[in-house]
PDB file of N, CA, C and O in Angstrom, chain B, residues numbered from 101:
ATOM      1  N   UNK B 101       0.838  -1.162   0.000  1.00  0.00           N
ATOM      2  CA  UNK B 101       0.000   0.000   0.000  1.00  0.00           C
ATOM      3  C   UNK B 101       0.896   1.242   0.000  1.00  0.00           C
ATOM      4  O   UNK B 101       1.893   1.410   0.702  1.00  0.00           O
ATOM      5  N   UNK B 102       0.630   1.676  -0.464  1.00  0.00           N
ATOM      6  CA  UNK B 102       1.670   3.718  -0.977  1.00  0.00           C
ATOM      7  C   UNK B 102       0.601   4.544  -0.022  1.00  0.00           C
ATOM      8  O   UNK B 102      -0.627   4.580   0.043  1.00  0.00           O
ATOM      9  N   UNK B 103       1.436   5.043   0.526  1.00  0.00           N
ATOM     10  CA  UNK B 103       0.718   6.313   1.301  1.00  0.00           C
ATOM     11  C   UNK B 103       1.236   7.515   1.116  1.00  0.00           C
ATOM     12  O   UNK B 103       2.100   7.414   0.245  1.00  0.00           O
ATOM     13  N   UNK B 104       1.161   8.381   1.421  1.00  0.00           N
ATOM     14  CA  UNK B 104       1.948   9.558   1.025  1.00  0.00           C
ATOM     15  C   UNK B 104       2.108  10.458   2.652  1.00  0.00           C
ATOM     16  O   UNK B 104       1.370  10.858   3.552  1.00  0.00           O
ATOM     17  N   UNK B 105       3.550  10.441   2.305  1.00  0.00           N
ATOM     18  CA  UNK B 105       3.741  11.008   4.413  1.00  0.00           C
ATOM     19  C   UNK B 105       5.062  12.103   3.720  1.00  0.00           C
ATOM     20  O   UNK B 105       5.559  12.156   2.595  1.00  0.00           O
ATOM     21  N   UNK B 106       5.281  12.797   4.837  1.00  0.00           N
ATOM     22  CA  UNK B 106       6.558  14.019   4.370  1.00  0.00           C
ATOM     23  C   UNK B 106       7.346  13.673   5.332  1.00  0.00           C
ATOM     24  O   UNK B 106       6.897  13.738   6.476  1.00  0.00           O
ATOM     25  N   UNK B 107       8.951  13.140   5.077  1.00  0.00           N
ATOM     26  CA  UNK B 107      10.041  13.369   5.770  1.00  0.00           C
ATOM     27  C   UNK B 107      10.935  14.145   5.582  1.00  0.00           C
ATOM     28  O   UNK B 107      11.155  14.362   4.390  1.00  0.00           O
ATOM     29  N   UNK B 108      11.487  14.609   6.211  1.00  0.00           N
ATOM     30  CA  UNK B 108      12.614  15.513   6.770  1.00  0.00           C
ATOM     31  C   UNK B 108      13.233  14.423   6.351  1.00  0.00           C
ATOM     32  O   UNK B 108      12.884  13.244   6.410  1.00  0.00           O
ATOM     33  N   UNK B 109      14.563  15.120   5.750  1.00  0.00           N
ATOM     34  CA  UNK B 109      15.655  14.329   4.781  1.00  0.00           C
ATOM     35  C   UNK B 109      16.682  15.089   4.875  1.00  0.00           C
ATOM     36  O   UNK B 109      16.509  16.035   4.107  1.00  0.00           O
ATOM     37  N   UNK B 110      18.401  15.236   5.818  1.00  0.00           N
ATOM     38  CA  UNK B 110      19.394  15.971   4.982  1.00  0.00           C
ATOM     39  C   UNK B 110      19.767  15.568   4.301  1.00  0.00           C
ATOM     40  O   UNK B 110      19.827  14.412   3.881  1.00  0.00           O
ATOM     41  N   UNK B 111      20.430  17.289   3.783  1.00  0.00           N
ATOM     42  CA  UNK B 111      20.888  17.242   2.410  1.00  0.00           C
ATOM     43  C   UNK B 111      21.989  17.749   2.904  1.00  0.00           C
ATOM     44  O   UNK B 111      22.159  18.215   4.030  1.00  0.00           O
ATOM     45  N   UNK B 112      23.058  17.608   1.668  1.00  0.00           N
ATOM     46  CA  UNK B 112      24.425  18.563   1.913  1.00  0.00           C
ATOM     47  C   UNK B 112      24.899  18.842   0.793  1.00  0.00           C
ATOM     48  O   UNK B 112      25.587  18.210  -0.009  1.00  0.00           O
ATOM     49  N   UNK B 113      24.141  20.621   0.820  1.00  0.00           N
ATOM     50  CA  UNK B 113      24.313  21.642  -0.717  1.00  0.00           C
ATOM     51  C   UNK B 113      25.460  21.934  -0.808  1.00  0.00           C
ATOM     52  O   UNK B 113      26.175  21.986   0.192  1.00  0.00           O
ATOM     53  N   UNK B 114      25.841  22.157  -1.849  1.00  0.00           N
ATOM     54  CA  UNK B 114      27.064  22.562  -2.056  1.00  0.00           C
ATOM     55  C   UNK B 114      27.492  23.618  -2.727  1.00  0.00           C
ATOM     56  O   UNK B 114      28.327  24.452  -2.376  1.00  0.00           O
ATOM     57  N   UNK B 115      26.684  23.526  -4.033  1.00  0.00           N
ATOM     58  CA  UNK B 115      26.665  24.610  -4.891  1.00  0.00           C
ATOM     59  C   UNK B 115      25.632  25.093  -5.698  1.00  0.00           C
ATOM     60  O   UNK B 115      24.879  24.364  -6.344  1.00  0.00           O
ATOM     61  N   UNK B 116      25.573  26.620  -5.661  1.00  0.00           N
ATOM     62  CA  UNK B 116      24.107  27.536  -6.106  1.00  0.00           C
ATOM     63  C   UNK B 116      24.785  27.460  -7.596  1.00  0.00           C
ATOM     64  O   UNK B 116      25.960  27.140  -7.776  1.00  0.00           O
ATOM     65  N   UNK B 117      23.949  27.770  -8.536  1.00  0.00           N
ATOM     66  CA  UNK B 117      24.339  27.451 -10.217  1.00  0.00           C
ATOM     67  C   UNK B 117      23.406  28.450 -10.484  1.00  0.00           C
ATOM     68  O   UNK B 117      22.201  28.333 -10.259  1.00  0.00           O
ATOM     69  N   UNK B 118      24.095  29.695 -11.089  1.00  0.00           N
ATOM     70  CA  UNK B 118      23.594  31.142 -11.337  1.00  0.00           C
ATOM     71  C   UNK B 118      23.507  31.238 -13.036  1.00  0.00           C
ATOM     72  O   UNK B 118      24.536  31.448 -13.678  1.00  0.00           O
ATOM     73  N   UNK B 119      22.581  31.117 -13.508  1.00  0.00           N
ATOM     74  CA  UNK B 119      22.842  31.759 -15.165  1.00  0.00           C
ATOM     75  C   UNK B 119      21.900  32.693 -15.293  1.00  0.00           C
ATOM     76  O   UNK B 119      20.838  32.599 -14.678  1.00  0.00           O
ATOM     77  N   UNK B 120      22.220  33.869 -16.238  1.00  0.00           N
ATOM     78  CA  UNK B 120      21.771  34.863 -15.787  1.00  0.00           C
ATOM     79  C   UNK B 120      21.857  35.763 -17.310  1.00  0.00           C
ATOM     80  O   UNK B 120      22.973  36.021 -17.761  1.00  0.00           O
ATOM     81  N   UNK B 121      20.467  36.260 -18.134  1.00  0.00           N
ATOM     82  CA  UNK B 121      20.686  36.690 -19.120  1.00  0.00           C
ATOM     83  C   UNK B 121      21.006  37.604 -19.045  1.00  0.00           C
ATOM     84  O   UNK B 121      20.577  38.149 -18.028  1.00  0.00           O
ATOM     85  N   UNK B 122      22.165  38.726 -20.154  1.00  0.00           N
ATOM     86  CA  UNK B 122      22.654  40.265 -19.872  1.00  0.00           C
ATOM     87  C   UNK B 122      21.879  40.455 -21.018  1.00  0.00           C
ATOM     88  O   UNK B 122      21.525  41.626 -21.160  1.00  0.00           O
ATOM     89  N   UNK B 123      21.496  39.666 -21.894  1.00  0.00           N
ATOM     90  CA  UNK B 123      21.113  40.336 -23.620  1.00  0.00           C
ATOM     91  C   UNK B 123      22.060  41.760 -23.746  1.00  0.00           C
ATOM     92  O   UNK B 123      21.567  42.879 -23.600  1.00  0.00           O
ATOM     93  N   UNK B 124      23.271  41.558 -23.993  1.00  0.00           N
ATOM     94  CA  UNK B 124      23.963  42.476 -24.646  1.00  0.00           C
ATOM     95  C   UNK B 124      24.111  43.775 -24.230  1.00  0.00           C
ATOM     96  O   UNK B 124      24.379  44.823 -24.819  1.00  0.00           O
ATOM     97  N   UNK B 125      23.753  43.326 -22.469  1.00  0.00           N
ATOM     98  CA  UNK B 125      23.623  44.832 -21.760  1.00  0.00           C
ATOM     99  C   UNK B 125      25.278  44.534 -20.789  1.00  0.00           C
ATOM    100  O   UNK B 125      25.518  45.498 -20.063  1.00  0.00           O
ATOM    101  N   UNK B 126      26.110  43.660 -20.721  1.00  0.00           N
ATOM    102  CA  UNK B 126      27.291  43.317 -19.986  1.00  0.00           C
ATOM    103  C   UNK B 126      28.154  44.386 -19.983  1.00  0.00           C
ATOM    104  O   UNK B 126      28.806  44.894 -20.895  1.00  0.00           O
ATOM    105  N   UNK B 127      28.038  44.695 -18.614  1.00  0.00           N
ATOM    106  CA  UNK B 127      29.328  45.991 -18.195  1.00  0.00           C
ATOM    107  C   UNK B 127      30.068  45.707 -17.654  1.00  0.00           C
ATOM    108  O   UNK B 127      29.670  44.851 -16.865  1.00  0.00           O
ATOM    109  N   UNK B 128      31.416  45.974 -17.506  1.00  0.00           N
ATOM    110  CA  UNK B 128      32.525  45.707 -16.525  1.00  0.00           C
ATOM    111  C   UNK B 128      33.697  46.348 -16.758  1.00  0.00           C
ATOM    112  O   UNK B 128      33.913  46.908 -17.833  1.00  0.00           O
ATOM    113  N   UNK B 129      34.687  46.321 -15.627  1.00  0.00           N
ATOM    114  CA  UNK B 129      35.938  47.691 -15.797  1.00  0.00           C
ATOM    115  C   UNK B 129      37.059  46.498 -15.706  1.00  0.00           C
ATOM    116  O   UNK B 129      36.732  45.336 -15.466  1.00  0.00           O
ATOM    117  N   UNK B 130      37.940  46.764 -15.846  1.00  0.00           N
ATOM    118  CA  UNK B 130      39.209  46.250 -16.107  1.00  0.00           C
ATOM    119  C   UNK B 130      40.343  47.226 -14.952  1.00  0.00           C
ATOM    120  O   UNK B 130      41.203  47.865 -15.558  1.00  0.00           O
ATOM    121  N   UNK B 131      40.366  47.345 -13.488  1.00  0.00           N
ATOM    122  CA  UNK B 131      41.439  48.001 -13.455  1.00  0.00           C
ATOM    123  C   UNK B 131      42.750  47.683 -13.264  1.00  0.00           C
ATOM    124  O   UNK B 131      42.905  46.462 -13.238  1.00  0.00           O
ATOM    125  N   UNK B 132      43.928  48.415 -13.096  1.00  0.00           N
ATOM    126  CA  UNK B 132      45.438  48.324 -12.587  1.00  0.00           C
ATOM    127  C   UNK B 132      45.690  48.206 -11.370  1.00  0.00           C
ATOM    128  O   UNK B 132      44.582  48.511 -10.926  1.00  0.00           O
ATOM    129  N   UNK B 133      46.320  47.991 -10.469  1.00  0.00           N
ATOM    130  CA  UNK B 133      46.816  47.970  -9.198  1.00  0.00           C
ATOM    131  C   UNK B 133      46.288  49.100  -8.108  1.00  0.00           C
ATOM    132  O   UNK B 133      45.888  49.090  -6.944  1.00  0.00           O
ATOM    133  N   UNK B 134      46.539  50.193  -9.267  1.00  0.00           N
ATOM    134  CA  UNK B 134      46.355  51.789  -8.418  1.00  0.00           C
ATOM    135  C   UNK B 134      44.690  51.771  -8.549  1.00  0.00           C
ATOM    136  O   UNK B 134      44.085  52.330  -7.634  1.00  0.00           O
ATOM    137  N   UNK B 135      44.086  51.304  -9.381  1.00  0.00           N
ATOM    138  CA  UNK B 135      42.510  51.634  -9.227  1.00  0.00           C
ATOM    139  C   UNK B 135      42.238  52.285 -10.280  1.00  0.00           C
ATOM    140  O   UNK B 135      41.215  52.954 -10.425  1.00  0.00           O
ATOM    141  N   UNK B 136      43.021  52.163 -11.009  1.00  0.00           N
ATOM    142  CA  UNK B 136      42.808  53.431 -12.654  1.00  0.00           C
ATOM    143  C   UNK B 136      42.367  52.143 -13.415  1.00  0.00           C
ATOM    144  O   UNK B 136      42.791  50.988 -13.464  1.00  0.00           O
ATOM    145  N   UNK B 137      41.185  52.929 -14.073  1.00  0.00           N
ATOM    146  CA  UNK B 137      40.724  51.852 -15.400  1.00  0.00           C
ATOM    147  C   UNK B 137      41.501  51.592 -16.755  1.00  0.00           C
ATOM    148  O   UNK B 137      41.928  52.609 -17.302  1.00  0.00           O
ATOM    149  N   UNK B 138      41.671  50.755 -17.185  1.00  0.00           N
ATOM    150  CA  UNK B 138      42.519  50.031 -17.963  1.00  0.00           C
ATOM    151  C   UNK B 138      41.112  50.172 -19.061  1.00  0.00           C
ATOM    152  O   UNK B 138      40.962  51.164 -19.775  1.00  0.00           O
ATOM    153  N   UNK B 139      40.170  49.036 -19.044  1.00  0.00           N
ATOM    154  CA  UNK B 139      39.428  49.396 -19.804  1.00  0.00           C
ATOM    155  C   UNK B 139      37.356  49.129 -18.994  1.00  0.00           C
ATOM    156  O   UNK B 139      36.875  48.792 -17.912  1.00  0.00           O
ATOM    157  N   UNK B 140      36.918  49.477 -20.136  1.00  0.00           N
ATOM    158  CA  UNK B 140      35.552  50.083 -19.430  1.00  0.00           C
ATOM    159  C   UNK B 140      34.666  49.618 -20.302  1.00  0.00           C
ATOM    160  O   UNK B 140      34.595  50.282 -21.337  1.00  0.00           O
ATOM    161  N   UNK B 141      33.667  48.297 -20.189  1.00  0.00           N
ATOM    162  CA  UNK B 141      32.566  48.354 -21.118  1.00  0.00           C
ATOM    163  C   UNK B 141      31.511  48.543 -20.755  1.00  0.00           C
ATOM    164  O   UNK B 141      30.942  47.744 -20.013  1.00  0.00           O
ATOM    165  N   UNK B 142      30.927  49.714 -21.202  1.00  0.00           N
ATOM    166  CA  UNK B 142      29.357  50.054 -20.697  1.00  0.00           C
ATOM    167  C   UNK B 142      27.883  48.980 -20.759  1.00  0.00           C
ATOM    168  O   UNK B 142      27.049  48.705 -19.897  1.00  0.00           O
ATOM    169  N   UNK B 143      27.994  48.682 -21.778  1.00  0.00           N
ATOM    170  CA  UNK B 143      26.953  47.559 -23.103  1.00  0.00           C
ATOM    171  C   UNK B 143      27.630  47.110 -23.714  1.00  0.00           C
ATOM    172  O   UNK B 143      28.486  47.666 -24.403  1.00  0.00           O
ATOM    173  N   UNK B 144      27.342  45.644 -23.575  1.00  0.00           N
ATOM    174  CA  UNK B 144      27.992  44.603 -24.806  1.00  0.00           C
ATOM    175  C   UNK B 144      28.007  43.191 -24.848  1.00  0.00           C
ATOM    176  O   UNK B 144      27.005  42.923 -24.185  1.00  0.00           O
ATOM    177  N   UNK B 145      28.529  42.060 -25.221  1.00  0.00           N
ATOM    178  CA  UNK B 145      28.412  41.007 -25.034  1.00  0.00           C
ATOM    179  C   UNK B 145      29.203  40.778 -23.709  1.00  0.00           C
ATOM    180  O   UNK B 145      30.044  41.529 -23.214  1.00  0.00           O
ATOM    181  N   UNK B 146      28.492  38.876 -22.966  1.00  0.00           N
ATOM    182  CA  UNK B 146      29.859  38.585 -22.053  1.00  0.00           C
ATOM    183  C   UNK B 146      31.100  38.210 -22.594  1.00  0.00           C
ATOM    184  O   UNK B 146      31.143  37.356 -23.480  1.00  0.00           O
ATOM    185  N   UNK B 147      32.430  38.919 -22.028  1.00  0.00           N
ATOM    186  CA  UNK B 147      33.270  38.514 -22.738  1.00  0.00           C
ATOM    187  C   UNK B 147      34.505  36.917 -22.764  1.00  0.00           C
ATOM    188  O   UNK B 147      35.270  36.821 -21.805  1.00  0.00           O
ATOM    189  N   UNK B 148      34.543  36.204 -23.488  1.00  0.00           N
ATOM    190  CA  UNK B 148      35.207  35.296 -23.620  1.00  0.00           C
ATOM    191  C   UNK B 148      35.584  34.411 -22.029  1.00  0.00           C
ATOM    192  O   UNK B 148      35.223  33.308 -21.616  1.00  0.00           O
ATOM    193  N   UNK B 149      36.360  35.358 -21.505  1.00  0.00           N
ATOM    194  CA  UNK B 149      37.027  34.916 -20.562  1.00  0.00           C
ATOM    195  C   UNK B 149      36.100  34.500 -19.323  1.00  0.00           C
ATOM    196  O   UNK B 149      36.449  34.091 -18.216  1.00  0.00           O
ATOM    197  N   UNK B 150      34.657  34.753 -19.897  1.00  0.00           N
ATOM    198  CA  UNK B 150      34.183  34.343 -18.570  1.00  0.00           C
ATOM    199  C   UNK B 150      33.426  32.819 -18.575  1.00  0.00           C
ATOM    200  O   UNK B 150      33.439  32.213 -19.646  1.00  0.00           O
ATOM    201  N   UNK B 151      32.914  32.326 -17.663  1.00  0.00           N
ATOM    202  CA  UNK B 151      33.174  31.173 -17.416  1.00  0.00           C
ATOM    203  C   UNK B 151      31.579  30.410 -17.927  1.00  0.00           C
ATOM    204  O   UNK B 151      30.517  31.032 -17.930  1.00  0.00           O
ATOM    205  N   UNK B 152      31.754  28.753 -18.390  1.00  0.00           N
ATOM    206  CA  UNK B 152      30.345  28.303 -19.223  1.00  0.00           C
ATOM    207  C   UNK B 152      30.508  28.465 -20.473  1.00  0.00           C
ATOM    208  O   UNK B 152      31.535  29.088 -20.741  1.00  0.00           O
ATOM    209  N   UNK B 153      29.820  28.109 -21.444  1.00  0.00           N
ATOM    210  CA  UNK B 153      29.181  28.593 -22.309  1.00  0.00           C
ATOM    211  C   UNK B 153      28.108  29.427 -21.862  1.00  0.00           C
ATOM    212  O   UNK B 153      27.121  29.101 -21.203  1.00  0.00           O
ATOM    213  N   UNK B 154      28.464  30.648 -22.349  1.00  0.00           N
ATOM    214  CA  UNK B 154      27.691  31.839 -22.216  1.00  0.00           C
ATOM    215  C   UNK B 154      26.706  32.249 -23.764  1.00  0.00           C
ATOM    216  O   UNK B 154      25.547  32.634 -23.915  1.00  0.00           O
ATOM    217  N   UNK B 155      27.913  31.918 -24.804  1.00  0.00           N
ATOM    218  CA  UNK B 155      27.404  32.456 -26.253  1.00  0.00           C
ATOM    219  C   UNK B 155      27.180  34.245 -26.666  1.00  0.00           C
ATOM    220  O   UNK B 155      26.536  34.774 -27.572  1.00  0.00           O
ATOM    221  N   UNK B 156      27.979  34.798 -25.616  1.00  0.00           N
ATOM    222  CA  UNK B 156      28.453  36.245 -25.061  1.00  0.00           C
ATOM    223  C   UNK B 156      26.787  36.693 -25.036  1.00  0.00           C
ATOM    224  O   UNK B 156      26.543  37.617 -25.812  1.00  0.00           O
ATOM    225  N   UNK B 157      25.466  36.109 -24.163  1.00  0.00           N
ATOM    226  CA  UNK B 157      24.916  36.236 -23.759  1.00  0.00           C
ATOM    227  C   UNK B 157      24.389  36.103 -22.536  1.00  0.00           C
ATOM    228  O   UNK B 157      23.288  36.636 -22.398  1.00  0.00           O
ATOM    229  N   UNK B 158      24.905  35.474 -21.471  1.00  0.00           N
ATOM    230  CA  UNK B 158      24.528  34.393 -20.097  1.00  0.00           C
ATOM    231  C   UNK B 158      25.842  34.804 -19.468  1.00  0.00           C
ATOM    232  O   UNK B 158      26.898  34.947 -20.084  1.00  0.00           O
ATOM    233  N   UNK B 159      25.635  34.994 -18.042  1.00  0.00           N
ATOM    234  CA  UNK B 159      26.545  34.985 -17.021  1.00  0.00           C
ATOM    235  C   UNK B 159      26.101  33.760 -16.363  1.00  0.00           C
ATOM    236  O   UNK B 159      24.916  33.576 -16.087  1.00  0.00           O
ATOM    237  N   UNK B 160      27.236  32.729 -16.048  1.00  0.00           N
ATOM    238  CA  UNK B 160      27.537  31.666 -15.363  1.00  0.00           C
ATOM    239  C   UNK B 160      28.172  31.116 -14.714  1.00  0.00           C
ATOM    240  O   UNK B 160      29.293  30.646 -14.905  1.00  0.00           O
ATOM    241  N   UNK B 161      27.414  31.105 -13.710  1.00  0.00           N
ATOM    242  CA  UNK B 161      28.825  31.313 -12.150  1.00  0.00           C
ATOM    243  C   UNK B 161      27.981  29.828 -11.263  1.00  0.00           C
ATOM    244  O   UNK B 161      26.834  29.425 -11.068  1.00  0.00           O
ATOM    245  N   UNK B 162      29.500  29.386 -10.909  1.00  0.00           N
ATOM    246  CA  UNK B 162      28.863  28.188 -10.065  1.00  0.00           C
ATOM    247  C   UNK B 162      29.090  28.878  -8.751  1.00  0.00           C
ATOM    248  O   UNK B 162      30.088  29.577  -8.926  1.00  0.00           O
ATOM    249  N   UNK B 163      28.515  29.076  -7.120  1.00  0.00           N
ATOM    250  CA  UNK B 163      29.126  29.702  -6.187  1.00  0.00           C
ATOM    251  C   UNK B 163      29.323  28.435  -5.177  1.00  0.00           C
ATOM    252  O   UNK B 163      28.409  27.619  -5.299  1.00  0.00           O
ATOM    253  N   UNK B 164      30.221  28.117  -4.292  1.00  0.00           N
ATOM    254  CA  UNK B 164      30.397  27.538  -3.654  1.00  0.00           C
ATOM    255  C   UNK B 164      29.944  28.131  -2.202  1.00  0.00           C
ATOM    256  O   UNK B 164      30.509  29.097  -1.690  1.00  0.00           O
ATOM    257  N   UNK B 165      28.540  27.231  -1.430  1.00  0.00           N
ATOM    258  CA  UNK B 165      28.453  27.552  -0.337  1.00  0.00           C
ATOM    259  C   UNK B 165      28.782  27.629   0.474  1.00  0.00           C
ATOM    260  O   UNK B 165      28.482  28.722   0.955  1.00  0.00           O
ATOM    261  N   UNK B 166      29.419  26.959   1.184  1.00  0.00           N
ATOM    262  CA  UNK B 166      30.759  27.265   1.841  1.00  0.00           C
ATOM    263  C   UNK B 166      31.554  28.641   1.900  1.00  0.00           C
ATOM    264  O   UNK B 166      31.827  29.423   2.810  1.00  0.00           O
ATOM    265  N   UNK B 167      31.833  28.592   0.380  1.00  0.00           N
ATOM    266  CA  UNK B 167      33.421  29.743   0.908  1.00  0.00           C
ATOM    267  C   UNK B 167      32.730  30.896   0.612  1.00  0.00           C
ATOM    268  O   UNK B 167      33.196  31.947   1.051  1.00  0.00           O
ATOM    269  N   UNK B 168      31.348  30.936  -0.277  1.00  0.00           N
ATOM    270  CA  UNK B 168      31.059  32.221  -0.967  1.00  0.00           C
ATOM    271  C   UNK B 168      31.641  32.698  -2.174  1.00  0.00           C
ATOM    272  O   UNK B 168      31.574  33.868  -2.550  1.00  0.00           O
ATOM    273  N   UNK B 169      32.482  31.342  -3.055  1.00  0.00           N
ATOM    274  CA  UNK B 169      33.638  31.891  -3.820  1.00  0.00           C
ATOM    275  C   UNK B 169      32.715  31.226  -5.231  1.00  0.00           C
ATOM    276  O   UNK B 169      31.889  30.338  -5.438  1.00  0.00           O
ATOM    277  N   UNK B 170      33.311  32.082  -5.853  1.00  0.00           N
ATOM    278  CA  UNK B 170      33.262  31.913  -7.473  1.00  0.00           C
ATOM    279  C   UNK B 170      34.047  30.146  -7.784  1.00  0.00           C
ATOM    280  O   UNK B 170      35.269  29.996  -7.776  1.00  0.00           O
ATOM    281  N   UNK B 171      33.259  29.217  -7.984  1.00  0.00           N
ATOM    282  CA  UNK B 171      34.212  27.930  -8.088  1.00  0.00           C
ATOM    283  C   UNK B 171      34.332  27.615  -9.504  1.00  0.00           C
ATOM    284  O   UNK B 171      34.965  26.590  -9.758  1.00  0.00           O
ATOM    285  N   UNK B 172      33.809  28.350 -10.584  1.00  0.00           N
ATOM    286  CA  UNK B 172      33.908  27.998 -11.938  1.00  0.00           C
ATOM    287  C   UNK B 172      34.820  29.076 -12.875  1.00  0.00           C
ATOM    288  O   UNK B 172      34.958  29.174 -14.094  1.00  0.00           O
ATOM    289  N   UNK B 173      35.475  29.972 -11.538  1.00  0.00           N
ATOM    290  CA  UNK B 173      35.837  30.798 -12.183  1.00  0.00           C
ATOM    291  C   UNK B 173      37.152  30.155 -13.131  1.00  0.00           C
ATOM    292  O   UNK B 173      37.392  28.969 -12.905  1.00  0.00           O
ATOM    293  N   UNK B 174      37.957  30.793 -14.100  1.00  0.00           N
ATOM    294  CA  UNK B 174      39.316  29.836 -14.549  1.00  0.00           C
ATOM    295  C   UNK B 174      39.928  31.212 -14.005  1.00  0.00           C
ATOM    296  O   UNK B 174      39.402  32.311 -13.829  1.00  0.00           O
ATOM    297  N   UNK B 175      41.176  30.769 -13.813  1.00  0.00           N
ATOM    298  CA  UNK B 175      42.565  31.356 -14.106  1.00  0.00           C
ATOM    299  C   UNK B 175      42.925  32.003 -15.587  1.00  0.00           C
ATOM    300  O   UNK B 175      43.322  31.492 -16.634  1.00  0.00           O
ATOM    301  N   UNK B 176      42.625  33.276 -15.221  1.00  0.00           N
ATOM    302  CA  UNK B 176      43.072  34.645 -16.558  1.00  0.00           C
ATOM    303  C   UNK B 176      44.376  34.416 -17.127  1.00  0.00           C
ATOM    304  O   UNK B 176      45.177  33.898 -16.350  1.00  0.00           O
ATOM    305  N   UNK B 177      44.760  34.653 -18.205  1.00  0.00           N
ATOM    306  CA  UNK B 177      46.223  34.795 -18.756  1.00  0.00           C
ATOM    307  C   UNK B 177      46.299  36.150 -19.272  1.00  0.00           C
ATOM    308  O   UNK B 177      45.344  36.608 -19.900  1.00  0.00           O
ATOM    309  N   UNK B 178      47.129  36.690 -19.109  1.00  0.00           N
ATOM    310  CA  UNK B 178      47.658  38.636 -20.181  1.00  0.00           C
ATOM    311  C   UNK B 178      47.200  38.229 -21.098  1.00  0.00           C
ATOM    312  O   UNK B 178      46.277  39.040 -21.029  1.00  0.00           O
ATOM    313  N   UNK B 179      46.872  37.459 -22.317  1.00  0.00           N
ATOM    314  CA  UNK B 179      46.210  37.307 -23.245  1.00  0.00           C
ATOM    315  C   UNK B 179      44.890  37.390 -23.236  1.00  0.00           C
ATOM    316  O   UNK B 179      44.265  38.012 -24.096  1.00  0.00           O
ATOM    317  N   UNK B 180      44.314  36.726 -22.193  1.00  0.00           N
ATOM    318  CA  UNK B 180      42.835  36.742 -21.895  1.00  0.00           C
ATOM    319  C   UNK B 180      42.231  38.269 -21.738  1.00  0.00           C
ATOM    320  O   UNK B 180      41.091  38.461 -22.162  1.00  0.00           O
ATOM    321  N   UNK B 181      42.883  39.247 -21.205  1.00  0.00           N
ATOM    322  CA  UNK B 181      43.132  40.615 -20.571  1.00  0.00           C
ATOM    323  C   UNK B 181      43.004  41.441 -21.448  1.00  0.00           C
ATOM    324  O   UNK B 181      42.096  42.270 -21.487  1.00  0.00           O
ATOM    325  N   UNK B 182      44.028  41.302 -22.382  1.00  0.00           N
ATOM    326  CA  UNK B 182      44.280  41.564 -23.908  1.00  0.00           C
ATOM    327  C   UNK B 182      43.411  41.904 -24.722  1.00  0.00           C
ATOM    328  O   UNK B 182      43.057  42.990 -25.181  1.00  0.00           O
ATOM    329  N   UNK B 183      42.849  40.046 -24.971  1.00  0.00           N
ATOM    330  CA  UNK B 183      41.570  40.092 -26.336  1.00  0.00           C
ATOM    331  C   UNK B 183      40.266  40.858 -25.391  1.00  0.00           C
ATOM    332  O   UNK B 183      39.233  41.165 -25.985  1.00  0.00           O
ATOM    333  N   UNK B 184      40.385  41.090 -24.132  1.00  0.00           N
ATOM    334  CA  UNK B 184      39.449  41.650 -23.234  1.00  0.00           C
ATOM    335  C   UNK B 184      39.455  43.159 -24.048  1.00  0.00           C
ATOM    336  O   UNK B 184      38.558  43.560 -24.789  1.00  0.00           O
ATOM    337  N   UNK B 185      40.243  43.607 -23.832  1.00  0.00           N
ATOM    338  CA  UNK B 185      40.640  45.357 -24.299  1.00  0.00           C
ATOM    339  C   UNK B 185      40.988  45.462 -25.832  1.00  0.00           C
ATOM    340  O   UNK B 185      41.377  46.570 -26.201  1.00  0.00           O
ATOM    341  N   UNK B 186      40.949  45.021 -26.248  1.00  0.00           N
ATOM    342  CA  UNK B 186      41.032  45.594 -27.753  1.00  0.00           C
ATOM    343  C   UNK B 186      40.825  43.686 -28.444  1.00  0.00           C
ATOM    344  O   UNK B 186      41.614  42.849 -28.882  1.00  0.00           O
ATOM    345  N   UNK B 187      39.477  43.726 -28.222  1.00  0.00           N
ATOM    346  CA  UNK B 187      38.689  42.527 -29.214  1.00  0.00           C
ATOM    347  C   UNK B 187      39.106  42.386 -31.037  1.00  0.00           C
ATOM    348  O   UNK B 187      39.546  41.556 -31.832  1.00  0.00           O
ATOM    349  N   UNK B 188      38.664  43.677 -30.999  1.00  0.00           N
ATOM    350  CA  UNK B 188      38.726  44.079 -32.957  1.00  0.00           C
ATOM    351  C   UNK B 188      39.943  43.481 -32.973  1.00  0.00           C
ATOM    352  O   UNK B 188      39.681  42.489 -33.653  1.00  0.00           O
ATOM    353  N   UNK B 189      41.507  43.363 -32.596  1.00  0.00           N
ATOM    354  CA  UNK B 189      42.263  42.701 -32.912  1.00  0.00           C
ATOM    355  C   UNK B 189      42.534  41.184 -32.813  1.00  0.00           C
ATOM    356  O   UNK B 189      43.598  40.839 -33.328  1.00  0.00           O
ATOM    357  N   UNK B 190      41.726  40.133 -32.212  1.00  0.00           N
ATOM    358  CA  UNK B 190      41.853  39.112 -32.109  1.00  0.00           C
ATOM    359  C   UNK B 190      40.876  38.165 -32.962  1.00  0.00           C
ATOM    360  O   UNK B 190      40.977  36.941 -32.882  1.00  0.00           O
TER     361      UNK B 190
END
């Protein structure tokens, strides 16, 4: 016989999974050490370096509950930085 009853069950979360449409509204600054902007995009696609398949539409961030940290983030290279600030050349 099936009955239907509610138990209390733990769980142990780990990670929130954020995607998040910009439609071509993605802003972000680029600065230097001192706090001076390097570069500045008001509107535009997400760019490359960020993490998922995005399709330079979707922000996609895995967060780890625990630390509060970005866990999908990758490791940037000066190249990544680069095609960041002057795209038209890459």
């Amino acid at each position: 016989m099936e009955i239907n009853q509610l138990k209390q069950v733990k769980v142990d979360a780990k990670t929130i999974k954020l995607c998040l449409k910009v439609r071509d509204r993605f802003s972000y600054i680029i600065e230097d050490t001192q706090g001076d902007v390097l570069f500045q995009q008001d509107d535009g696609y997400v760019p490359e370096f960020m993490p998922g398949e995005h399709y330079g539409d979707y922000v996609i961030l895995d967060i780890d509950i625990d630390s509060g940290q970005i866990a999908n983030w990758p490791k940037l290279t000066a190249a990544d930085i680069e095609k960041a600030i002057k795209p038209d050349e890459y």
